[in-house]
C-alpha positions, 0 to 999 in steps of 0.5 A: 271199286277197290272194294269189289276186289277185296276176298269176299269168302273163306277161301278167298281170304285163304287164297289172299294171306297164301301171298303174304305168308311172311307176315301173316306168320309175323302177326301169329307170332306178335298175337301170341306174344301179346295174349301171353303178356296180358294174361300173365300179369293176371296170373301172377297177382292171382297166383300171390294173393291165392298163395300159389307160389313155390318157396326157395329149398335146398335143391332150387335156385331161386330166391323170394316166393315165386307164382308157379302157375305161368302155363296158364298164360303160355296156354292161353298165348299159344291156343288162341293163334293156332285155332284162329289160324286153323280156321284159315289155313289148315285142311280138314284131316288137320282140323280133325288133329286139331280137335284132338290137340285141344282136347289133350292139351287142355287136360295136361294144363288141368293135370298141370294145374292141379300137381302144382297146387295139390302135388301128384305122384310121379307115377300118376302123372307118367301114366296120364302123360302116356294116356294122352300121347297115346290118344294122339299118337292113335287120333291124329295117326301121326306117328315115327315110321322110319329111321331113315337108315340111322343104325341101319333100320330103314321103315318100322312095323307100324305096332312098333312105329306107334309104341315108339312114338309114344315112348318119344313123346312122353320122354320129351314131355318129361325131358323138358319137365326136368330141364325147368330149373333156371330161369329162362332155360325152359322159355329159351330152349322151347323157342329154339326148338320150335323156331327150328321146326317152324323155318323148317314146315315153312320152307318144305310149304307146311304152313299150318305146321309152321304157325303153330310152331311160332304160335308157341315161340310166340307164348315162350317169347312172352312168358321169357319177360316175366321169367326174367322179371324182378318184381313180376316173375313167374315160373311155368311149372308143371302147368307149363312143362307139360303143355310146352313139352307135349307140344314140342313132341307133337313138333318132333314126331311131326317133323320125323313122320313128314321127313320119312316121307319127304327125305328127298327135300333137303330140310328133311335130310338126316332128320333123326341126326337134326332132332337128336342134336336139337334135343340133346341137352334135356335128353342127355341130361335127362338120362344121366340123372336118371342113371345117377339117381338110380345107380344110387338105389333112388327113384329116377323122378325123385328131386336133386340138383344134378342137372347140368345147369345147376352145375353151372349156376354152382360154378358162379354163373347167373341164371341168364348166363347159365342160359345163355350157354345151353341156347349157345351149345343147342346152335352150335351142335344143331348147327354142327348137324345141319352141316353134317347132312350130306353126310351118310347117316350114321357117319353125321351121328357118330361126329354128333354124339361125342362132339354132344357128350364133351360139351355137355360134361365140360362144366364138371371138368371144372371146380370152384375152389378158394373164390377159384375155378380149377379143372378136375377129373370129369364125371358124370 
């Protein structure tokens, strides 16, 4: 008799889980976390008996050999969910995405794969990075539409609305590349970007969107252990930046495309100003090296320590500290925008962006000297 009630077909069984989305977004998560955590150790006992690992040098922060391949297990933590629940939760215009995603994300991971072992040109990869957000961008017709009156532009031609997005998700791609220098910064800043973006499709009833994002807080929780471990530590490297950074642009252009349709809803109010803050450490940093590099007649991808992190980690600070303070200073300032969203637009950005660029220079007011930390004149 209890059986006779049970869902018996697939839509049933949609119907059924639709009750209890709270957990079934508690076990994609706890299935993420797990699949990284048991592919991971592989990893790393393969990566060190190949001799894939990075050795310490003049600009990295690590000490001892490292395996670098730890995108493999966050691949494997975050596809696994995502398509599973796809099957039950997702419609077939999001289906048709997904295929798309698969296809895009399982080239960046062999591109990943093959720079961290063999080493590619940064122009090569910039130019598959802008291959495959274009494809996306054109596939899954997801892209930024509006700014929703930020600097006074309201809708965007749709030429330009596709232009922009993809110039978005390659900087993301490659914001979060570059933020990848201490342990635990690139694990800790995905989930939160993530987390925020997963509350944020659960709450205005995007629930597939929402899975996905807990797919990948899920994977970044498990690959975190091993990046914080002693004796089994592994690194994402660009195996892991690509398809961690891709996904969070997917995350972002996906959140600004549903919020100018949907500004009405409160979780979508100044949706710009919220991502912009939500973004602000690897986009900031990201631009101000670029500028320091290339005022100094050099590449803009070329390799240095002067991220604001390694200012940190200089000052005397622990990775995991160094960590800690950017998680801390992304909720504050997300935070801070959050707060800020009754606020007309462009009055919310102009208290967020120099309330951001304080923060984030604050580390070079200050100078260790004679075992001493000192204040001196900021720079960039």
């Amino acid at each position: 008799m209890i059986l006779d009630n049970l869902p018996s077909n697939h839509e049933e069984i949609t119907a059924f889980l639709n009750h209890y989305k709270f957990p079934v977004a508690v076990c994609t998560t706890l299935f993420a976390i797990c699949a990284t955590m048991v592919v991971t150790p592989k990893v790393v006992a393969i990566s060190k008996a190949k001799n894939l690992t990075a050795s310490p040098n003049d600009r990295t922060s690590h000490k001892g050999i490292v395996p670098t391949l730890g995108g493999i297990g966050v691949f494997t933590g975050m596809i696994l969910p995502i398509n599973v629940t796809a099957i039950l939760f997702a419609n077939y215009s999001q289906l048709i995405d997904l295929l798309i995603f698969n296809a895009l994300i399982l080239a960046l991971l062999l591109i990943g794969i093959f720079d961290d072992i063999m080493k590619l040109s940064a122009v090569r990869k910039l130019g598959y990075q802008l291959v495959v957000a274009t494809i996306y961008v054109l596939g899954a017709n997801m892209y930024i539409d509006s700014f929703l009156g930020l600097f006074g532009m309201d809708d965007i031609p749709i030429t330009y609305s596709i232009i922009f997005s993809v110039f978005v998700i390659v900087l993301l791609i490659n914001a979060y590349n570059l933020v990848d220098g201490i342990d635990g910064l690139a694990g800790v800043l995905g989930v939160l970007i993530s987390g925020y973006m997963s509350i944020v499709f659960y709450l205005t009833n995007h629930f597939f969107y929402s899975l996905v994002c807990l797919s990948l807080v899920g994977a970044l929780i498990g690959f975190l252990v091993f990046n914080f471990s002693r004796h089994r530590k592994i690194f994402l490297g660009d195996t892991g930046s690509l398809i961690v950074g891709f996904l969070l642009a997917l995350e972002v252009v996906t959140y600004l495309s549903l919020g100018a349709r949907e500004s009405q809803l409160i979780m979508f109010k100044n949706a710009p100003v919220i991502v912009l803050a939500l973004v602000s450490y690897p986009l900031f940093d990201t631009l101000r090296v670029f500028f320091i590099r290339i005022i100094n007649k050099r590449s803009p991808f070329s390799p240095d320590r002067n991220h604001i992190h390694h200012r940190l980690v200089d000052l005397g600070l622990k990775h995991k500290y160094a960590t800690l303070i950017i998680g801390l200073y992304t909720i504050i300032i997300t935070g801070l925008a959050i707060l800020l969203r009754d606020l007309p637009i462009n009055k919310a950005f102009f208290i967020i962006l120099p309330a951001g660029i304080v923060l984030l220079l604050f580390p070079f007011i200050l100078k260790v000297k004679s075992g001493k930390v000192k204040w001196v004149v900021p720079t960039l």
